[in-house]
C-alpha positions, -999 to +999 in steps of 0.1 A: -870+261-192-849+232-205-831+248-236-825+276-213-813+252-185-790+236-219-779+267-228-763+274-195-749+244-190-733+246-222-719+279-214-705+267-184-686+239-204-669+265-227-641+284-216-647+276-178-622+248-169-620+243-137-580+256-125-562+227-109-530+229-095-499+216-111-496+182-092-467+177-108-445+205-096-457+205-064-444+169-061-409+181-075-411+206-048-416+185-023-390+162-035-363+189-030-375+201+006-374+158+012-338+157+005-330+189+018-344+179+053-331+142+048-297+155+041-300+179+073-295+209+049-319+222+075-299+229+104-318+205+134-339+229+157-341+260+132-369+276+119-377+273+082-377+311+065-404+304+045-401+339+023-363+328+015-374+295+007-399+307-013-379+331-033-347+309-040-373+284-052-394+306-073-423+292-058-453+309-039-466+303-002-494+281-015-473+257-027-445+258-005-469+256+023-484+219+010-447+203+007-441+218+044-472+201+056-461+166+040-431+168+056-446+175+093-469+149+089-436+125+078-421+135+110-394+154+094-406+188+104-420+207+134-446+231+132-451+257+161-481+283+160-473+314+154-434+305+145-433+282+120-420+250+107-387+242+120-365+209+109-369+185+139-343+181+162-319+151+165-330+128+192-314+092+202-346+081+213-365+088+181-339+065+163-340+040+186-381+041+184-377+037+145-356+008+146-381-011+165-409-003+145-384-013+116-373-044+131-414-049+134-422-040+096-398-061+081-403-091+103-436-083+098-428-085+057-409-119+058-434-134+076-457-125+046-434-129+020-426-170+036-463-173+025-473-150-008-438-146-023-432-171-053-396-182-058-391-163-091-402-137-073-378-144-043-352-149-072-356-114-089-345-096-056-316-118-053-306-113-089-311-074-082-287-080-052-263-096-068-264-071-098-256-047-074-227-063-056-207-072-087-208-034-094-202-022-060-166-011-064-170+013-085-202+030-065-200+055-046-216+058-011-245+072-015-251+049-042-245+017-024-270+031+001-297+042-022-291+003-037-296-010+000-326+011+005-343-003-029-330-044-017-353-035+016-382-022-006-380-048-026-378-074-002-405-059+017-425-057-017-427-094-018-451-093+011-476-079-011-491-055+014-493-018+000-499-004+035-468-018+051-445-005+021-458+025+024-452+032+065-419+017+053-411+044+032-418+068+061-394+049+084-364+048+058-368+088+049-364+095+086-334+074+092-317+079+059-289+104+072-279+082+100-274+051+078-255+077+048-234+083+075-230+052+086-222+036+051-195+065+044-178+052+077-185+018+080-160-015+081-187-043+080-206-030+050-195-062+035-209-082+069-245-064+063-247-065+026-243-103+026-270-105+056-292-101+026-280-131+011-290-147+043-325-133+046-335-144+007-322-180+014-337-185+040-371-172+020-364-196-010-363-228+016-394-217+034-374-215+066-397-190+089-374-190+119-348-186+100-356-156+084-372-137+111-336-143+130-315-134+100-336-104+092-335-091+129-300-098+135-293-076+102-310-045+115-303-047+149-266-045+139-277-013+124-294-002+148-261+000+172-248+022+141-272+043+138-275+050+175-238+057+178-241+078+147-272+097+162-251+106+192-225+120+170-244+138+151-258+154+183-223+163+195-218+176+163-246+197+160-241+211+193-202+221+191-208+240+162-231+264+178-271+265+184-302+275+166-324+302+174-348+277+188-340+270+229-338+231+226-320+218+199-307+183+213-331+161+225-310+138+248-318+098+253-338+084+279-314+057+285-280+044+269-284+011+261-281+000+225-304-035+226-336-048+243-344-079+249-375-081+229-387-073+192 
């Protein structure tokens, strides 16, 4: 029985590889739906046509269908039974909810980083900063904020806690057309780039309150942004016509731009 049981096995291990799936590829794939729905390529409150998408992708359903999943689960999709996935729609609320739990995570991070961060490693993010800043007049927008974004991971980095980056991640992707927008536009870019000077000396000097203040301060400020832009965005949106999808602005609960408490 056992050089039959061999011979089988050995059978089995010759020309019967296991099929996986291109991880790669579907990674790229969901890359591109990312920054389409980041971008709001996908109009807010429309259904995603999942055959078109499919087609103009050269991709099949399979695939297509995991990216779509990610991307609900990320927040930047819908899904509806028996419709679809649809991009989500624009909602003042939602952006003020993710500032919060920004202002949260990132306090959350200099609090860490005051006590695990070394000061060359506190020093390598300001010498990516200032790298960054001596080349700023010649980037564009969308450069600067893809710089900003990677100062925040960074600095967030240095609180050596892999979960809290990665819920970070999550936040930035869902607020990343608002503050696009908001750099493109903005006067006091200057004001909230050197904010990050701020934060990392008060991280060098071990100064907790200082920090937690400076690094509040800094987002709140974009907070107001991103709430005004939000409610531009929703104007916009809704001048130029709806979707096919009833509710396609999801209007705030209440207008004010600050709380009291973070």
């Amino acid at each position: 029985m056992q050089p039959m049981e061999n011979s089988r096995r050995n059978s089995l291990g010759r020309g019967h590889t296991p099929k996986t799936r291109d991880e790669s590829a579907v990674e790229r794939l969901y890359l591109e739906l990312r920054d389409r729905a980041m971008r709001y390529d996908f109009r807010p409150g429309t259904r995603i046509n999942e055959q078109a998408l499919g087609r103009e992708l050269g991709v099949s359903r399979a695939p297509l269908r995991e990216a779509l999943n990610r991307l609900e689960a990320e927040g930047l999709l819908t899904f509806v039974m028996n419709k679809g996935f649809f991009r989500k729609n624009i909602s003042v609320d939602e952006v003020l909810d993710l500032y919060q739990v920004r202002i949260a995570l990132e306090r959350r991070a200099v609090f860490l980083a005051l006590r695990r961060a070394t000061d060359n490693e506190i020093q390598a993010v300001q010498e990516y900063w200032s790298s960054v800043m001596a080349n700023s007049s010649s980037m564009t927008s969308a450069d600067l904020l893809v710089a900003d974004e990677e100062f925040h991971r960074r600095m967030i980095g240095l609180a050596k806690n892999k979960e809290l980056s990665g819920f970070m991640e999550i936040i930035t992707r869902r607020i990343h057309i608002a503050r696009n927008i908001d750099i493109e536009q903005s006067a006091w870019n200057a004001k909230a780039f050197d904010a990050h000077y701020e934060v990392l000396r008060c991280l060098r000097n071990r100064d907790q309150e200082g920090a937690l203040k400076s690094i509040t301060d800094h987002i709140d400020m974009s907070r107001e942004r991103a709430v005004t832009i939000a409610r531009e965005m929703v104007a916009k949106f809704f001048l130029t016509g709806i979707s096919d999808d009833d509710n396609i602005i999801e209007v705030p609960r209440s207008m004010g731009l600050r709380e009291s408490g973070v």
